[in-house]
C-alpha positions in Angstrom: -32.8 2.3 -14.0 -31.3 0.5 -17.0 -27.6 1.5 -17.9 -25.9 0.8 -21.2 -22.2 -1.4 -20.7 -19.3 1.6 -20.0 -16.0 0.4 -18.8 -14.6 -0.1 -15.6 -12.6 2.8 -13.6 -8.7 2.0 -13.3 -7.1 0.2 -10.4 -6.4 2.3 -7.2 -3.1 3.2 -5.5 -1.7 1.4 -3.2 -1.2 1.6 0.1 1.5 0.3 2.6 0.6 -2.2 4.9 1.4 -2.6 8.4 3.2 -5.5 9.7 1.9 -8.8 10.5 2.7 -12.0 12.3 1.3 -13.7 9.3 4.2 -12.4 7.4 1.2 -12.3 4.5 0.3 -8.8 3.4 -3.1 -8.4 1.0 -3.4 -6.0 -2.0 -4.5 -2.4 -0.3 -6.6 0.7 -0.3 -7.9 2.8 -2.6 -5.6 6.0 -2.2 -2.3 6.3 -1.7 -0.8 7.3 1.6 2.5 8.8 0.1 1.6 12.3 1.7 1.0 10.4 5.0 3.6 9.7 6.9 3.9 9.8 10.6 7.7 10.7 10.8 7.2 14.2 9.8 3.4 15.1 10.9 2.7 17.2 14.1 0.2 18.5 16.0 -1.4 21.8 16.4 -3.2 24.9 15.1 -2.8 24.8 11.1 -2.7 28.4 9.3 -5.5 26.6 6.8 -8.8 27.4 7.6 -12.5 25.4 7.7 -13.9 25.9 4.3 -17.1 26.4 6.3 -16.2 28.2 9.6 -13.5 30.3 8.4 -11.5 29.3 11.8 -7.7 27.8 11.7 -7.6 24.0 11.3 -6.4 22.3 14.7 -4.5 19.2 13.0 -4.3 16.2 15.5 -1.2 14.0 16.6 -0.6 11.0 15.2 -2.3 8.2 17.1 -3.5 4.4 16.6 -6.7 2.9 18.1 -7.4 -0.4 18.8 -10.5 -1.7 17.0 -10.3 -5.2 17.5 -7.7 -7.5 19.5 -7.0 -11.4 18.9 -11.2 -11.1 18.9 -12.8 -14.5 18.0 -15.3 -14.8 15.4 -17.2 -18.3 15.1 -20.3 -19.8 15.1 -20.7 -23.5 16.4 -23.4 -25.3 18.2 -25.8 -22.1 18.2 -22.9 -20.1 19.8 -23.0 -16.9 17.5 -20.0 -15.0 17.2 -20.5 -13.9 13.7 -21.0 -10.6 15.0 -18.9 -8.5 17.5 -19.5 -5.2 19.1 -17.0 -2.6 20.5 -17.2 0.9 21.7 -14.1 2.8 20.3 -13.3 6.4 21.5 -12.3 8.1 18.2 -10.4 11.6 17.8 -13.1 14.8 18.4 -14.7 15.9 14.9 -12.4 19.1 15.2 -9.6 17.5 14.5 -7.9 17.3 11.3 -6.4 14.6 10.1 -3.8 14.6 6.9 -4.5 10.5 6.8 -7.0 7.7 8.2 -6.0 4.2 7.3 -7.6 0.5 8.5 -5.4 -2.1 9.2 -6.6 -5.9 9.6 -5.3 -8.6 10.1 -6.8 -12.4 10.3 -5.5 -15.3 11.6 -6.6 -18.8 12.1 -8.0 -19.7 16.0 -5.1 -21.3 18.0 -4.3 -24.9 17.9 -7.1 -24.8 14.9 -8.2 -24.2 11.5 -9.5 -21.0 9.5 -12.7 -21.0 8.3 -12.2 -23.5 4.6 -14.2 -21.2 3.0 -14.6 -17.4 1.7 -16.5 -15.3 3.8 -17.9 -12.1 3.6 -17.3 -9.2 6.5 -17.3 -5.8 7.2 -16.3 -3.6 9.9 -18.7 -0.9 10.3 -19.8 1.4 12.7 -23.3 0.6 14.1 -25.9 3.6 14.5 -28.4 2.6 17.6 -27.0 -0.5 18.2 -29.8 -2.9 19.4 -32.9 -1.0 18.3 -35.4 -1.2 15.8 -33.7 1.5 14.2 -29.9 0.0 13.9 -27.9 0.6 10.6 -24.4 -0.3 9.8 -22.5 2.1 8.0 -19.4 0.3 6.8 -16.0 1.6 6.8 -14.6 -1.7 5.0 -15.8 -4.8 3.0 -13.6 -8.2 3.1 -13.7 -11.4 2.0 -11.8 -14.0 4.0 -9.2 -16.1 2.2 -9.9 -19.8 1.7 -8.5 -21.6 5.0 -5.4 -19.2 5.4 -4.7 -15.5 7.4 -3.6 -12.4 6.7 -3.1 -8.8 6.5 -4.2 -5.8 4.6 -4.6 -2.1 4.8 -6.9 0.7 3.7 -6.7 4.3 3.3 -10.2 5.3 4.6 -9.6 9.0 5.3 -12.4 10.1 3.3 -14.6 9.0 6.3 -13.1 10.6 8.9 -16.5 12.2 9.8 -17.6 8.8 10.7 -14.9 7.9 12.9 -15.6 10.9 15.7 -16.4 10.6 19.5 -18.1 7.2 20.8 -18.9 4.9 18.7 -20.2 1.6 18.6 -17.9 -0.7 15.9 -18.7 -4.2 14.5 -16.6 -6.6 13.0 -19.1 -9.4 11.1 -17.7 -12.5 8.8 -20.5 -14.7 7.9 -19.1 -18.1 8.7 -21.0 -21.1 9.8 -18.1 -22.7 11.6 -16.7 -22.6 15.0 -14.5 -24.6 17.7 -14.7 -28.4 16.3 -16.2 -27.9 13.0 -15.0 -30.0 10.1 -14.2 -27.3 7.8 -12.7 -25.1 10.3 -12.9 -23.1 13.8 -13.3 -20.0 12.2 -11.4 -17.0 12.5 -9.2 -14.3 15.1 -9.6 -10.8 13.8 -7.1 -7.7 14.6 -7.6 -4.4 13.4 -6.7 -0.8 14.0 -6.9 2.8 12.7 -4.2 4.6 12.1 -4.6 8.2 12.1 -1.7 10.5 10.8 -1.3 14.4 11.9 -0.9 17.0 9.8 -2.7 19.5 6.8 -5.7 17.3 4.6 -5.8 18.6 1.0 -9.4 18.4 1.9 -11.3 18.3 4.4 -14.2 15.9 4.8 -17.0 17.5 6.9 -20.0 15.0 6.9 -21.0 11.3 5.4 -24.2 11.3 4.7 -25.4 7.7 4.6 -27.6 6.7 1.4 -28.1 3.0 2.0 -26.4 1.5 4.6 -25.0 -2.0 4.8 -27.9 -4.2 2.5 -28.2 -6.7 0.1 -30.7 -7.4 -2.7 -31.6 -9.7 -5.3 -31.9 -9.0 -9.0 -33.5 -10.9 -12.1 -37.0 -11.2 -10.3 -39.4 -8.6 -12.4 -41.8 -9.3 -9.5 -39.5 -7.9 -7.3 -37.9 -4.6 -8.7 -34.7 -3.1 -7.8 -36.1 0.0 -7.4 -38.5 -1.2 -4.7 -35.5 -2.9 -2.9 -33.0 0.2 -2.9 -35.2 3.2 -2.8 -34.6 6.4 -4.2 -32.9 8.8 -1.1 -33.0 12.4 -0.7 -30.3 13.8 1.1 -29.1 16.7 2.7 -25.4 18.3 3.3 -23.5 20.4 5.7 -23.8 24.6 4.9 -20.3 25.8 3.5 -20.1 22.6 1.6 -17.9 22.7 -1.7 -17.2 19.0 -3.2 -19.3 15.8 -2.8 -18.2 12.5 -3.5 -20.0 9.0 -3.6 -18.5 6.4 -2.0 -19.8 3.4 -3.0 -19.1 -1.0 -2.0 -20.8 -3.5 -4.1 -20.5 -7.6 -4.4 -22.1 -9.8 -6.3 -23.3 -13.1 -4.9 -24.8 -16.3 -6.1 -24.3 -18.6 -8.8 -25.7 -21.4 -11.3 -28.4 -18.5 -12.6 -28.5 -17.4 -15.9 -24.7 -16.1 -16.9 -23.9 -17.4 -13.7 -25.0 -14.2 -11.9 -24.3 -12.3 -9.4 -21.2 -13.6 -8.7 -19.4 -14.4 -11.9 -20.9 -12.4 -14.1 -20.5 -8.6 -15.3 -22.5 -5.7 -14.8 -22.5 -2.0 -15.3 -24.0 -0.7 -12.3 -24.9 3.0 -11.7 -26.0 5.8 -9.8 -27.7 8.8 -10.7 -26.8 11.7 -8.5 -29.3 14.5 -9.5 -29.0 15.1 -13.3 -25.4 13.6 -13.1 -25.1 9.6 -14.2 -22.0 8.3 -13.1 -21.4 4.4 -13.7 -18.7 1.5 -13.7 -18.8 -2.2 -15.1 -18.2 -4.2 -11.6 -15.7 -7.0 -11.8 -12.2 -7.8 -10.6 -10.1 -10.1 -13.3 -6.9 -9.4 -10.8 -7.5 -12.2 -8.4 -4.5 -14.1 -9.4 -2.5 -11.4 -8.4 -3.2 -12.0 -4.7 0.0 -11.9 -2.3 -2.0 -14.5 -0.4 -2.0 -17.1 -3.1 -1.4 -20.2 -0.4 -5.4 -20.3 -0.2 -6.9 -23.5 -1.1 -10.1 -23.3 -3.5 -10.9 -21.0 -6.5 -9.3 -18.1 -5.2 -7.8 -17.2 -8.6 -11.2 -16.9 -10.8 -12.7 -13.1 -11.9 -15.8 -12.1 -9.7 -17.8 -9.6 -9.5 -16.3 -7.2 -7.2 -14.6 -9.0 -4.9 -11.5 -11.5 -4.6 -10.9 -13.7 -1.9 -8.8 -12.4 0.5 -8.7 -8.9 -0.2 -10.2 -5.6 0.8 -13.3 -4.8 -1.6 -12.3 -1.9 -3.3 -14.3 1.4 -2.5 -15.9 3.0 -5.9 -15.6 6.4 -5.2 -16.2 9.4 -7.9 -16.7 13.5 -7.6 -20.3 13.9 -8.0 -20.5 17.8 -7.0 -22.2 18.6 -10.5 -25.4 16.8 -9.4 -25.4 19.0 -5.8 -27.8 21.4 -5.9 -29.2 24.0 -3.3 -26.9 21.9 -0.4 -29.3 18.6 -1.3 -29.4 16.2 -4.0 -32.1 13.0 -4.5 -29.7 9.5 -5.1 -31.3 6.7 -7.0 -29.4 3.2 -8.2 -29.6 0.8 -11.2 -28.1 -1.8 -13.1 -28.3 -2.9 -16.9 -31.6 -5.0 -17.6 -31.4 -8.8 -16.2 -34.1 -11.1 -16.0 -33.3 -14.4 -14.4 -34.6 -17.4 -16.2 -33.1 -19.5 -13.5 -35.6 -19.1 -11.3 -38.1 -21.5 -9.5 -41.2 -18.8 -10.4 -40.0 -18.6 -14.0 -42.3 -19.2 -17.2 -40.0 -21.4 -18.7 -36.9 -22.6 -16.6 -34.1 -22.1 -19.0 -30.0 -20.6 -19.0 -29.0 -22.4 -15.7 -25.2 -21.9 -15.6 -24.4 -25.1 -13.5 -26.6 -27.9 -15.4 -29.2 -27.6 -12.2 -33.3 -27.2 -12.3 -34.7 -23.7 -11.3 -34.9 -24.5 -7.6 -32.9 -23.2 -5.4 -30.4 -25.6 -3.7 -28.5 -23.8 -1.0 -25.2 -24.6 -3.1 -24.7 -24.8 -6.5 -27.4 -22.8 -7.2 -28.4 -20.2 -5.2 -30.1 -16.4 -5.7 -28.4 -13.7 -7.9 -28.0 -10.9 -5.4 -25.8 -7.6 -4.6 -24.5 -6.1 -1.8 -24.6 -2.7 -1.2 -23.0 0.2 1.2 -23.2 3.7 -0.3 -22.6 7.4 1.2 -22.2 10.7 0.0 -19.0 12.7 1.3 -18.8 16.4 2.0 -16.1 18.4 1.8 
C-alpha cells in the first residue's frame, strides 16, 4: 500500500510516574491518568452496566502486581538472559477497572555497568509460551538509555482485556552484554501494574491481536511488504460499539539510502476496511528527555523511538471501517526502494559513505518493528 506524506498526530498526555530509586523519571504514557486516582476509587457493584450484557459493572479495588523484581537481563558467555518469563495472576476479566498503568524501572547490575548502548525491549504477554505456536502480544515498547537507569510509566488501560487470569509475561532487551563485558553487564529490570478501582468511561471488552510482536525489512522490491505483514481478517466481541487500533512501530537500521529506517521519515498507514487512517512516524523531542545523563546520541530525531523512553502507542478510533462485528486490516508505507543494497542494480545513495554490503554496524538493513491490535469496546 503506498500512502501519500500526511502529518504526524500531536503529542500524548502525560502521565505521573511512580517513584524510583534512580531518582530519574522518563517522559510517560499516552493518556492521562488525571481521572485515576487511587485515594478516592473503591470497590464494588457500579450502577453502569456492560454495554454488551446489560448486567451492573463490578468495579475492582485498587491493587499493584508485581511483574518483574530486581530481574537480571544479560547475555555473556552463551548465558542468555535476554529474555525472561513470568506467570502473573492478573484481576478476573469481570472486573472493571477505571485505570491500568505500567511502571518500569531499570537500573544498572550491582557493583557494574548498564548496557553502553540502546536497546530495544518489550514487555509482553506470551500466548503458548514454548510452542510452535508462541506470539508476543506487547503491552509496552522501550528503548534503554545509553549506559544509565531509570524510570517511566504508561497508562495502558486500553488493554485491560489482555491483562486477565494467568498469564505468562516477558520482559526482553536485546543486549549482547552480560557480567564482565567491556561495554557493560547489562541491565536489572522492575516493573509493575498498577490498577485503579472505580467507573471506566469505557469499557474495553476484547484485543484482538493483528500482528503480534515482528519486524520487517523494507526497500527490497523482491521482498514486499505486503508478503511480510499479511493482510488479517478479524473478528470482534457481539454487543461491540467502538474499535480502536493500537498500534507500536520503530524504525531500525542505518547508512541506506536517506539513512533509513532509523533516521528517516515515513508516513506509515493502515487501512481498516474502507477507513485509511495514517501518521508520519518520527520523534524530533529526544532532547527533551529527563534522562539526559546518557552518553551517546541520545539527543538526535528517530524514527519512532528515543532512547530511553517508552515508545509511544499510536492509537486512533477506527469504528467507521467495523462492519457486521468483523473488519479485514492491511498495512503500508509510502514507496521506498533501497539503493543501498548488496542485490541492487546500481549501488548508489549510501547515507554513511559505505559500499552496498552489509556490515553489521554502520550499515545495516532498513527495517520496522511492528505490534498492532484492534480494541473493543
Amino acid at each position: 500500500m503506498a500512502l501519500g506524506l500526511g502529518s504526524a498526530c500531536s503529542e500524548p498526555t502525560s502521565v505521573p510516574s511512580s517513584d524510583a530509586s534512580t531518582g530519574e523519571v522518563g517522559s510517560t504514557g499516552a493518556l492521562s491518568t488525571g481521572a485515576v486516582d487511587p485515594s478516592t476509587s473503591s470497590g464494588g457493584v457500579d450502577e453502569s452496566s456492560d454495554s454488551t450484557t446489560g448486567d451492573p459493572l463490578v468495579v475492582g479495588e485498587d491493587m499493584t502486581l508485581t511483574l518483574f523484581d530486581a530481574t537480571d537481563v544479560y547475555f555473556a558467555d552463551g548465558d542468555n538472559r535476554r529474555d525472561v518469563d513470568v506467570t502473573v495472576t492478573f484481576p478476573e476479566a469481570e472486573l472493571a477497572y477505571e485505570g491500568v498503568a505500567l511502571y518500569l524501572t531499570l537500573s544498572c547490575p550491582e557493583g557494574g555497568e548498564c548496557d553502553w548502548w540502546d536497546r530495544g525491549g518489550f514487555i509482553g504477554v506470551v500466548e503458548d509460551a514454548g510452542t510452535d505456536d508462541e506470539r508476543v502480544i506487547e503491552v509496552a515498547r522501550f528503548i534503554t538509555p545509553y549506559r544509565v537507569g531509570g524510570s517511566w510509566a504508561l497508562e495502558i488501560t486500553h488493554l485491560r482485556p489482555l491483562l486477565a487470569g494467568e498469564q505468562t509475561v516477558r520482559v526482553h532487551i536485546d543486549t549482547w552484554v552480560g557480567p564482565g563485558h567491556a561495554n557493560g553487564d547489562g541491565w536489572v529490570v522492575d516493573a509493575e501494574v498498577q490498577f485503579f478501582g472505580g467507573t471506566p468511561t469505557r469499557v474495553p471488552k476484547a484485543v484482538v491481536p493483528l500482528w503480534p510482536h515482528m519486524s520487517f525489512v523494507i526497500g527490497d522490491p523482491a521482498n514486499p511488504i505486503e508478503d511480510q505483514v499479511i493482510e488479517q481478517t478479524v473478528a470482534f466481541p457481539e454487543g461491540t460499539d467502538e474499535v480502536e487500533l493500537a498500534a507500536v512501530i520503530t524504525g531500525h537500521g542505518q547508512g541506506n539510502l536517506d539513512n533509513c529506517a532509523e533516521f528517516c521519515q515515513m508516513t506509515h498507514g493502515f487501512l481498516v476496511g474502507a477507513t485509511p487512517v495514517q501518521r508520519v512516524l518520527w520523534r524530533d523531542d529526544c532532547g527533551d528527555n529527563p534522562i539526559d545523563n546518557q552518553q551517546g546520541t541520545w539527543m538526535l530525531p528517530r524514527a519512532g523511538w528515543c532512547p530511553g523512553d517508552f515508545v509511544m502507542p499510536w492509537i486512533e478510533d477506527v469504528s467507521d471501517g467495523i462492519e457486521d462485528g468483523q473488519v479485514t486490516v492491511s498495512y503500508g508505507l509510502n514507496d521506498y526502494e533501497n539503493t543501498c543494497r548488496p542485490d541492487a542494480p546500481t549501488c548508489m545513495g549510501c547515507a554513511l559513505g559505505t559500499g552496498c554490503e552489509y556490515d553489521g554496524g554502520s550499515h545495516t538493513p532498513p527495517n520496522y518493528k511492528l505490534a498492532a491490535v484492534l480494541v473493543a469496546y
